[in-house]
PyMOL CGO cylinders between C-alpha atoms (Angstrom):
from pymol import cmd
from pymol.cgo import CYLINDER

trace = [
    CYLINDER, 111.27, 75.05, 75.84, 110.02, 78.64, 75.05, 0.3, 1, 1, 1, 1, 1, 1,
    CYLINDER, 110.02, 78.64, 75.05, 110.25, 80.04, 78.42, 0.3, 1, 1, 1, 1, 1, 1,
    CYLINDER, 110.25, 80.04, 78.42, 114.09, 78.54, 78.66, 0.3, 1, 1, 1, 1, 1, 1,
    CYLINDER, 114.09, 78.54, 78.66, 115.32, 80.08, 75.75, 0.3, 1, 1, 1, 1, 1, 1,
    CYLINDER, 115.32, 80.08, 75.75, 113.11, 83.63, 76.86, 0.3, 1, 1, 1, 1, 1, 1,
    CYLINDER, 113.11, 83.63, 76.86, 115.53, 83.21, 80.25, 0.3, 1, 1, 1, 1, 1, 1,
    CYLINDER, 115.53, 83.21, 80.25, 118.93, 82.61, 78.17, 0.3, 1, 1, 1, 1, 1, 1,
    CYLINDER, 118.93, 82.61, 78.17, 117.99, 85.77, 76.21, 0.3, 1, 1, 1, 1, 1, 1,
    CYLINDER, 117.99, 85.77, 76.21, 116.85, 87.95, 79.02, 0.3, 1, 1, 1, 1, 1, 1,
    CYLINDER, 116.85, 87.95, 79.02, 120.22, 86.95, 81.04, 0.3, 1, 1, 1, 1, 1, 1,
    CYLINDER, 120.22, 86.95, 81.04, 121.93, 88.28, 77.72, 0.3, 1, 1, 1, 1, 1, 1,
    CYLINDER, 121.93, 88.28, 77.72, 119.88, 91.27, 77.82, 0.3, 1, 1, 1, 1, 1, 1,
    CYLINDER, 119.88, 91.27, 77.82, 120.51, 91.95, 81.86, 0.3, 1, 1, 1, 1, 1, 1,
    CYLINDER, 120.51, 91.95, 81.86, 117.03, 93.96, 81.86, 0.3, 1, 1, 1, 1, 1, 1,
    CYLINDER, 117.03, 93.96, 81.86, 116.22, 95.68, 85.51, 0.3, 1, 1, 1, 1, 1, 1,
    CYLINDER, 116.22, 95.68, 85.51, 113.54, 93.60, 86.41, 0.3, 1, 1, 1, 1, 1, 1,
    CYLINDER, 113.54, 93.60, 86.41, 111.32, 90.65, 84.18, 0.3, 1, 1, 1, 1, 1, 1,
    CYLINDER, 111.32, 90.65, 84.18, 107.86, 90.60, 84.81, 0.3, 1, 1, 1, 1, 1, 1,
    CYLINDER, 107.86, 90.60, 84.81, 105.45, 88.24, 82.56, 0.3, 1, 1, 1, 1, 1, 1,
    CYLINDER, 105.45, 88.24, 82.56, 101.69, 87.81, 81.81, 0.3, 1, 1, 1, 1, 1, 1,
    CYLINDER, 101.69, 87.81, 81.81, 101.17, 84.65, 83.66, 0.3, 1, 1, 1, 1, 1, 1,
    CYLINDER, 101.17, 84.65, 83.66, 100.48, 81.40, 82.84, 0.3, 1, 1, 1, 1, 1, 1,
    CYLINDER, 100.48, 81.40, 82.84, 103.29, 80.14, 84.41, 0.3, 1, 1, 1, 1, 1, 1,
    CYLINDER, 103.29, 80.14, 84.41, 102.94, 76.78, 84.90, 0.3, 1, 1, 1, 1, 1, 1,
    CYLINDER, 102.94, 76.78, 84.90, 99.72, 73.74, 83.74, 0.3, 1, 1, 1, 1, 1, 1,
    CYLINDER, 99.72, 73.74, 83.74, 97.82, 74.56, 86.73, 0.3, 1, 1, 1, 1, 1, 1,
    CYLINDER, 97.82, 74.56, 86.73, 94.19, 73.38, 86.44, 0.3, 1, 1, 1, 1, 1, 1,
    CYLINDER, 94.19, 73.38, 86.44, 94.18, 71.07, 89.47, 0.3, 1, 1, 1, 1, 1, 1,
    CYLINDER, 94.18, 71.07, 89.47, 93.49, 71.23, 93.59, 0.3, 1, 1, 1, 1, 1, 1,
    CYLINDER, 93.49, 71.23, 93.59, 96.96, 68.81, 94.22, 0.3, 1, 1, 1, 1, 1, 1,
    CYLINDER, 96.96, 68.81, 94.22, 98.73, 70.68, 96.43, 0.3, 1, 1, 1, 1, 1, 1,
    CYLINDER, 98.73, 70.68, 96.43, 101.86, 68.85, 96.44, 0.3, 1, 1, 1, 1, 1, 1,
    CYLINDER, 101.86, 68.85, 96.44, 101.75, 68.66, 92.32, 0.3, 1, 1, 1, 1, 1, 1,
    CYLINDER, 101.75, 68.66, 92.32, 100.73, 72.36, 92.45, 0.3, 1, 1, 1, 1, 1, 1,
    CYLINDER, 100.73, 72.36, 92.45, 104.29, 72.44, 94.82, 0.3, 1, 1, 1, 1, 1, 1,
    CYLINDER, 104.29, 72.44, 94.82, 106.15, 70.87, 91.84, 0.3, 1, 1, 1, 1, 1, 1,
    CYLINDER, 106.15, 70.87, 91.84, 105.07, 72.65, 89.01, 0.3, 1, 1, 1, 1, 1, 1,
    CYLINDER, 105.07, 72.65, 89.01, 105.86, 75.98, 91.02, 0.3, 1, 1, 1, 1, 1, 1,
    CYLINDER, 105.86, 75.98, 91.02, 109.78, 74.81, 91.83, 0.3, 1, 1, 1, 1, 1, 1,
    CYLINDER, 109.78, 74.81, 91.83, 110.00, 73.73, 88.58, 0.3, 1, 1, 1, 1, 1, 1,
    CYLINDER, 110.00, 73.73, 88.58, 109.12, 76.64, 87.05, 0.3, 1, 1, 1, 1, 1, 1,
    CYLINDER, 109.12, 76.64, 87.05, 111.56, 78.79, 89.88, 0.3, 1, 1, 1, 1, 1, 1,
    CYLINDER, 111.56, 78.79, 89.88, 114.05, 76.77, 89.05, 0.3, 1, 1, 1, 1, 1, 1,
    CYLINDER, 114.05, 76.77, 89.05, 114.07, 78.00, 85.56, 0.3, 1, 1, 1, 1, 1, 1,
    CYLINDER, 114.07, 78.00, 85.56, 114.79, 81.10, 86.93, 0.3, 1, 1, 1, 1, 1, 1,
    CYLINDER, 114.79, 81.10, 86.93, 117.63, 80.07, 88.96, 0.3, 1, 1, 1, 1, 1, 1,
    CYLINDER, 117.63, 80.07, 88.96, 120.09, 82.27, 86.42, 0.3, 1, 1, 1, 1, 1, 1,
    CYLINDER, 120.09, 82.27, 86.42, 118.37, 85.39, 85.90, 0.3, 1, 1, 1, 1, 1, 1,
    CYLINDER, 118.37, 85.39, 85.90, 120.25, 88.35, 87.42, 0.3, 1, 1, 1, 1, 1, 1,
    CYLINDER, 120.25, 88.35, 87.42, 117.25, 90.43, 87.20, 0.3, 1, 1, 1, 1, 1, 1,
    CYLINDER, 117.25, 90.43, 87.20, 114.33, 90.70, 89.81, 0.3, 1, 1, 1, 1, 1, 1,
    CYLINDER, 114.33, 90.70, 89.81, 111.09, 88.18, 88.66, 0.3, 1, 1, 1, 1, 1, 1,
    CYLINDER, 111.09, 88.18, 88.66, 107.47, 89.61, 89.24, 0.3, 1, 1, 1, 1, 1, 1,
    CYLINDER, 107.47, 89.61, 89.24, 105.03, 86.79, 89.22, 0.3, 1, 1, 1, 1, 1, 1,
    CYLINDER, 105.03, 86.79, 89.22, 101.92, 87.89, 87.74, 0.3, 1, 1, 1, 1, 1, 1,
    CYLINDER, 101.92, 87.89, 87.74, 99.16, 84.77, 88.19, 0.3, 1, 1, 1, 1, 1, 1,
    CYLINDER, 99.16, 84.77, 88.19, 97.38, 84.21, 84.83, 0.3, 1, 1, 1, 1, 1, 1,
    CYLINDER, 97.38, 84.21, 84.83, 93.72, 81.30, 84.76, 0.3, 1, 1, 1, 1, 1, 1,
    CYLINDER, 93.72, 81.30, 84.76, 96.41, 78.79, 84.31, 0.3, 1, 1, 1, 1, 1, 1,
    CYLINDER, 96.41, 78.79, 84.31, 98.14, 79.64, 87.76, 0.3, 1, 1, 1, 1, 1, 1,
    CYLINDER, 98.14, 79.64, 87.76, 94.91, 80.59, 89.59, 0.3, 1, 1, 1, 1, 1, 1,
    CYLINDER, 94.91, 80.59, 89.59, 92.00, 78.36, 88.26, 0.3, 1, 1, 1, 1, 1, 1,
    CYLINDER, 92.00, 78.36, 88.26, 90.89, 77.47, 92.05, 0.3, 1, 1, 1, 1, 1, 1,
    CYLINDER, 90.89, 77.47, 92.05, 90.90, 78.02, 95.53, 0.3, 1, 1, 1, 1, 1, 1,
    CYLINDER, 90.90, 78.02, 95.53, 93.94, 75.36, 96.10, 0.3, 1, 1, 1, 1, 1, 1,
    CYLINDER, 93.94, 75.36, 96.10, 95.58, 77.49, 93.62, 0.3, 1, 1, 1, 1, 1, 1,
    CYLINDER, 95.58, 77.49, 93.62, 95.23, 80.52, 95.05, 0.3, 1, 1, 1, 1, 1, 1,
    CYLINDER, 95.23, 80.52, 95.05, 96.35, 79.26, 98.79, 0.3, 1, 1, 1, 1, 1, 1,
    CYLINDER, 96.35, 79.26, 98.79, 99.64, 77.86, 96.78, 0.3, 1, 1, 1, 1, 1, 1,
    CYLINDER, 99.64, 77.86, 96.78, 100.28, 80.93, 95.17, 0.3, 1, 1, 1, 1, 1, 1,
    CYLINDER, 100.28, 80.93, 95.17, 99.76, 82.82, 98.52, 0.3, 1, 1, 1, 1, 1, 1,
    CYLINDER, 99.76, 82.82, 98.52, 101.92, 80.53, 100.59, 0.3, 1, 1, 1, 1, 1, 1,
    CYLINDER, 101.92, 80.53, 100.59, 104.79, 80.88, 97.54, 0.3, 1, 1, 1, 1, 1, 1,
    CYLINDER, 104.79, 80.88, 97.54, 104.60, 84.29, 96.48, 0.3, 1, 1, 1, 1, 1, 1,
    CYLINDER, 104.60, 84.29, 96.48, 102.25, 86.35, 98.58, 0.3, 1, 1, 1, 1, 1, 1,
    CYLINDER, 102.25, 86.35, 98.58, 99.59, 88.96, 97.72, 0.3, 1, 1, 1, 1, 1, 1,
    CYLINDER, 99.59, 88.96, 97.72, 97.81, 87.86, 94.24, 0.3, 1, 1, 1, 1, 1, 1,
    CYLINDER, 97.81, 87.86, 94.24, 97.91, 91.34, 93.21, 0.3, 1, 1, 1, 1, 1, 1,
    CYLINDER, 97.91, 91.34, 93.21, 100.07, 94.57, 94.23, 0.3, 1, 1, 1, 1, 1, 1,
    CYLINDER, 100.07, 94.57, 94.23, 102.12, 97.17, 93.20, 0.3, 1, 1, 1, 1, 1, 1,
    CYLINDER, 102.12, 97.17, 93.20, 106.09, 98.27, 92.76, 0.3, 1, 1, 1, 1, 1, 1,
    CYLINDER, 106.09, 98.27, 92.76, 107.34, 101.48, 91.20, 0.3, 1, 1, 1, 1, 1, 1,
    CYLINDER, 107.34, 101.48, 91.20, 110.45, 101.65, 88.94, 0.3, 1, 1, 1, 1, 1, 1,
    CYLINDER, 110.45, 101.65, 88.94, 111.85, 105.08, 87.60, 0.3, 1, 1, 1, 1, 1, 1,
    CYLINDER, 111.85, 105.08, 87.60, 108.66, 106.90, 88.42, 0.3, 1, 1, 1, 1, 1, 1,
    CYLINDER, 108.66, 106.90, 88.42, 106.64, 104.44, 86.70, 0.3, 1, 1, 1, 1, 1, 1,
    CYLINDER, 106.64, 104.44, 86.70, 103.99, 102.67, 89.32, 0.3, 1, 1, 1, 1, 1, 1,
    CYLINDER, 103.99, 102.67, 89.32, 102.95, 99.42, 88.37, 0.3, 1, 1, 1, 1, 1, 1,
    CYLINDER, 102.95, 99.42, 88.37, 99.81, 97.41, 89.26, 0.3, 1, 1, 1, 1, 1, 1,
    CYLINDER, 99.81, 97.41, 89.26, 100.00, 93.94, 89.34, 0.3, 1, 1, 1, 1, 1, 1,
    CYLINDER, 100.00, 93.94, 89.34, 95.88, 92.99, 89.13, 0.3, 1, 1, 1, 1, 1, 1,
    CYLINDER, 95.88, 92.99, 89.13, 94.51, 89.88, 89.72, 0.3, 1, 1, 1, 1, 1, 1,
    CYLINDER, 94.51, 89.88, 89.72, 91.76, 89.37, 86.98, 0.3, 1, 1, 1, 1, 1, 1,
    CYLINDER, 91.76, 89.37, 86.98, 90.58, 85.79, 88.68, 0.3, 1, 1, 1, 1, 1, 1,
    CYLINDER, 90.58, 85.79, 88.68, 89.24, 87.80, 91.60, 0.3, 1, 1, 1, 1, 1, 1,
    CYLINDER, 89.24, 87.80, 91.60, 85.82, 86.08, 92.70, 0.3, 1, 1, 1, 1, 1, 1,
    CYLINDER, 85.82, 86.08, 92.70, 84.47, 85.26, 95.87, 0.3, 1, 1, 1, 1, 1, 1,
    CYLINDER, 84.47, 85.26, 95.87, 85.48, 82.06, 96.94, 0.3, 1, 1, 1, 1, 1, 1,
    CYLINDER, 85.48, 82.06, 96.94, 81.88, 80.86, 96.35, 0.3, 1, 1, 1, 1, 1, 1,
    CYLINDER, 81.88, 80.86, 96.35, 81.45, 82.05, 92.78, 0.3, 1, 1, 1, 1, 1, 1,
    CYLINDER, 81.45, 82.05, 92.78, 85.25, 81.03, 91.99, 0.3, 1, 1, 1, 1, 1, 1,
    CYLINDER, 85.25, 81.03, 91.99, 84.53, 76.98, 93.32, 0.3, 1, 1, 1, 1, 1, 1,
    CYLINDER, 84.53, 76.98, 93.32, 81.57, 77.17, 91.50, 0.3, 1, 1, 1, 1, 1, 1,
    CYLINDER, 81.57, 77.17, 91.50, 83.30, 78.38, 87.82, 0.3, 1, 1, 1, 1, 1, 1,
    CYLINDER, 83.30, 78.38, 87.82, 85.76, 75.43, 88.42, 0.3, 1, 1, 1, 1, 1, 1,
    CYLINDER, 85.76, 75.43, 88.42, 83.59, 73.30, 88.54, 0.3, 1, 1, 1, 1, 1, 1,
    CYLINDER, 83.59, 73.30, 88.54, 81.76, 74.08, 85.27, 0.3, 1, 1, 1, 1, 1, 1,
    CYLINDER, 81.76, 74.08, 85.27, 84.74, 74.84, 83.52, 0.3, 1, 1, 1, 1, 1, 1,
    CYLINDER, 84.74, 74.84, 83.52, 86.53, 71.05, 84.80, 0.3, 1, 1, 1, 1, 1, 1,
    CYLINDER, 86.53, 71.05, 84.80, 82.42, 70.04, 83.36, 0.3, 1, 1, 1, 1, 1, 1,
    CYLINDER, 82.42, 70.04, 83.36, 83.22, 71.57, 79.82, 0.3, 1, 1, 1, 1, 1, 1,
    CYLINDER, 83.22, 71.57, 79.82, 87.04, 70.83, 79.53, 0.3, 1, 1, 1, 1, 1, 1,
    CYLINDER, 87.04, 70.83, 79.53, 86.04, 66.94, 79.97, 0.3, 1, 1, 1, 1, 1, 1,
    CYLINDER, 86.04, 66.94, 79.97, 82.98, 67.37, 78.00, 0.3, 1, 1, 1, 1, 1, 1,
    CYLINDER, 82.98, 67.37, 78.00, 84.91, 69.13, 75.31, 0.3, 1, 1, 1, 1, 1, 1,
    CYLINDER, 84.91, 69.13, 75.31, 87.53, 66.21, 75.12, 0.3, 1, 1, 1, 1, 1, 1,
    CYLINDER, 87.53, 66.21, 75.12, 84.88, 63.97, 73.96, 0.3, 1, 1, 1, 1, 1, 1,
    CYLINDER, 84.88, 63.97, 73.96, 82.14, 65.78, 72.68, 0.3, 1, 1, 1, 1, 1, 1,
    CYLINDER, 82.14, 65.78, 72.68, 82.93, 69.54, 71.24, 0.3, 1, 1, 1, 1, 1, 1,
    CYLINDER, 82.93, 69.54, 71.24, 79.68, 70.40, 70.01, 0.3, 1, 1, 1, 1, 1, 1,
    CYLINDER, 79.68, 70.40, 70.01, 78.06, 69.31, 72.98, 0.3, 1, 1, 1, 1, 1, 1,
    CYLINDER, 78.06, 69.31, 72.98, 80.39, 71.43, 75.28, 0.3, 1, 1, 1, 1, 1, 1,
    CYLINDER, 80.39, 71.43, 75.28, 79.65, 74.57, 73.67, 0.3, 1, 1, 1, 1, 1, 1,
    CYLINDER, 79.65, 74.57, 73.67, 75.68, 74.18, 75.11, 0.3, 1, 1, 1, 1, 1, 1,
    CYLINDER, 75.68, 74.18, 75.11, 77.26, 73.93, 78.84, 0.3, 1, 1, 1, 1, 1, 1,
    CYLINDER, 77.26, 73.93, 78.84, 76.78, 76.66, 81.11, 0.3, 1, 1, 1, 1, 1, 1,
    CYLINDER, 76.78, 76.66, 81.11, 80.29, 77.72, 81.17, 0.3, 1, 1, 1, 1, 1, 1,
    CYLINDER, 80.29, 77.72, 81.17, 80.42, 77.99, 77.39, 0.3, 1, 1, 1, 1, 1, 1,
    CYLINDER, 80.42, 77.99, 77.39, 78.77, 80.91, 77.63, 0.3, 1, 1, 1, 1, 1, 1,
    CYLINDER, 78.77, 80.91, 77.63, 79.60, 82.42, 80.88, 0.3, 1, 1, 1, 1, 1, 1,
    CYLINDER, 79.60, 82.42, 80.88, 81.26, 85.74, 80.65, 0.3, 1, 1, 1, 1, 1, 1,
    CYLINDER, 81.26, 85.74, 80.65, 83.88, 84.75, 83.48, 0.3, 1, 1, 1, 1, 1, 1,
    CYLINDER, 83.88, 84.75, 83.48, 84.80, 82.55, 80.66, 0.3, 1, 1, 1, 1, 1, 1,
    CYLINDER, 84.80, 82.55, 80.66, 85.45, 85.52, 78.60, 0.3, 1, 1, 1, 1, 1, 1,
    CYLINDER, 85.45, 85.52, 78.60, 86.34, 88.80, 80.99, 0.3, 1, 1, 1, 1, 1, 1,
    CYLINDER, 86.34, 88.80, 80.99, 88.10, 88.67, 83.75, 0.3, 1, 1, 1, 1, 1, 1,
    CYLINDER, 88.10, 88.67, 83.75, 86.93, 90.04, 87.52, 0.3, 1, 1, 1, 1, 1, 1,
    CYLINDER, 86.93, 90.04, 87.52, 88.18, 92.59, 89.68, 0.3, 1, 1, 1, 1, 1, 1,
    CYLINDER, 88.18, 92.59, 89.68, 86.92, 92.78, 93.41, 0.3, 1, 1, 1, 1, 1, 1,
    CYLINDER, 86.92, 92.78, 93.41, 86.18, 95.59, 95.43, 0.3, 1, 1, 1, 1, 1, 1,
    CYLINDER, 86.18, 95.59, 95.43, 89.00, 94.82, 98.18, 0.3, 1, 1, 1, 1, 1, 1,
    CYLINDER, 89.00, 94.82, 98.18, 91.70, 94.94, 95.20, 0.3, 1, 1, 1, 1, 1, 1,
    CYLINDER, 91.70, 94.94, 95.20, 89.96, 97.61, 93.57, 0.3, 1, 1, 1, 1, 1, 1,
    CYLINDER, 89.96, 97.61, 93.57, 90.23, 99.98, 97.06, 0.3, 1, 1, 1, 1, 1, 1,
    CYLINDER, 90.23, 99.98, 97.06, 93.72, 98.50, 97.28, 0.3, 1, 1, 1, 1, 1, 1,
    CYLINDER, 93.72, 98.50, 97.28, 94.68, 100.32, 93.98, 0.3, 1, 1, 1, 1, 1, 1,
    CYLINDER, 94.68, 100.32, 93.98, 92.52, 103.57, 94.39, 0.3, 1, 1, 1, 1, 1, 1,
    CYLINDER, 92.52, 103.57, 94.39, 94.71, 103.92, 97.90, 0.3, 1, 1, 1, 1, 1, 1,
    CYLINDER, 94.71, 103.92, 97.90, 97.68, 103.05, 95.44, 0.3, 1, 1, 1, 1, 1, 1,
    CYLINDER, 97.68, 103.05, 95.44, 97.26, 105.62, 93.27, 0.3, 1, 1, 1, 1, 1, 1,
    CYLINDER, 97.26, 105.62, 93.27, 96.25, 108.06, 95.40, 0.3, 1, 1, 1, 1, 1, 1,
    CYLINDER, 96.25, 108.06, 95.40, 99.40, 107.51, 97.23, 0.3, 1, 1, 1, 1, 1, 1,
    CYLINDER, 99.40, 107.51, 97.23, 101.49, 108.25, 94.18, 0.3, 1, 1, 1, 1, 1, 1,
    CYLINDER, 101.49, 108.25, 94.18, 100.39, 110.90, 92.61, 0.3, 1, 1, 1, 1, 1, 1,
    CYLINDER, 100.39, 110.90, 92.61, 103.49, 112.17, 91.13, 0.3, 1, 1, 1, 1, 1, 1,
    CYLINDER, 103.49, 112.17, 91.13, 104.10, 108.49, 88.76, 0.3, 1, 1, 1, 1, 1, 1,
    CYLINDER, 104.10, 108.49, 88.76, 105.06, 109.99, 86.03, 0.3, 1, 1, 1, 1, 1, 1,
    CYLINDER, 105.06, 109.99, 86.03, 103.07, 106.39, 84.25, 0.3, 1, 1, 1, 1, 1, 1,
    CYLINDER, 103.07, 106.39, 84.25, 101.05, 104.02, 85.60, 0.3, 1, 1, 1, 1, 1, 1,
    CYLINDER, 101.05, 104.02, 85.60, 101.53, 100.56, 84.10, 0.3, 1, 1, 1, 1, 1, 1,
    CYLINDER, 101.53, 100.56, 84.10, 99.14, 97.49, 84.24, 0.3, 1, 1, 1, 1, 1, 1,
    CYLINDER, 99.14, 97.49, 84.24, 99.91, 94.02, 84.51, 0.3, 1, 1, 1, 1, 1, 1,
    CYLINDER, 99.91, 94.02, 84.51, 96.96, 91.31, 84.33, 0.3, 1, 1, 1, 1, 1, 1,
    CYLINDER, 96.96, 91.31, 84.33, 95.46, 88.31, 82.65, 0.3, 1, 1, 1, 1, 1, 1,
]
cmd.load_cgo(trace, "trace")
């Protein structure tokens, strides 16, 4: 009920545009059509806010690849940019792994959450315990040129503001 009372408030407050730090919804699964339903849930929740929404996807919204075709098919580019008064903002995806190395932390990370349910001590000797995509995030190269070319084509943003996971 957080995020419900956040929307009452922010229609109060009529800001220009909302824009959150992801996390949007459970996430954390590869069903597409329950993926479908947390998504228009969580829209729908939006249904009376005046202002502009910027999804930003956080681990919960983009833990795997089904996640990230949803979130494509829904919303678009996973990261990208908008300016606003002069300020330029980057919208990063921090979940960006090849599709290889992103199946394969799923799968040790769905290993240690079902470990950890029954067993905590021995999830934290699991791989993905100590795995630093566990702990930092990833930027590739393709978003990484994306935002160089960004910048560069902006040079007079009087700010440059971040928004990531």
């Amino acid at each position: 009920g957080v995020f419900d009372v956040a929307v009452e408030d922010l229609k109060l407050l009529r800001p220009a545009f909302v824009i959150t730090v992801g996390d949007q919804i459970d996430g954390g699964t590869e069903d597409e059509a329950l993926l479908d339903r947390e998504w228009t849930a969580f829209d729908a929740r939006l249904a009376g806010l005046k202002a502009p929404y910027f999804h930003v996807g956080g681990n919960h919204d983009l833990t795997n690849l089904t996640q990230r075709k949803v979130w494509e098919r829904r919303y678009g580019a996973r990261y990208y940019h908008f300016a606003y008064k002069g300020v330029l903002f980057l919208v990063l995806d921090t979940e960006d792994y090849s599709p290889a190395r992103f199946a394969e932390i799923y799968r040790m990370r769905a290993d240690y959450l079902a470990t950890r349910e029954a067993d905590p001590e021995k999830a934290r000797t699991l791989p993905y315990a100590s795995l630093m995509e566990a702990k930092v995030g990833e930027v590739g190269e393709a978003q990484s040129a994306y935002f160089e070319k960004v910048i560069a084509a902006n040079p007079k943003a009087r700010q440059i503001g971040r928004a990531h996971v």
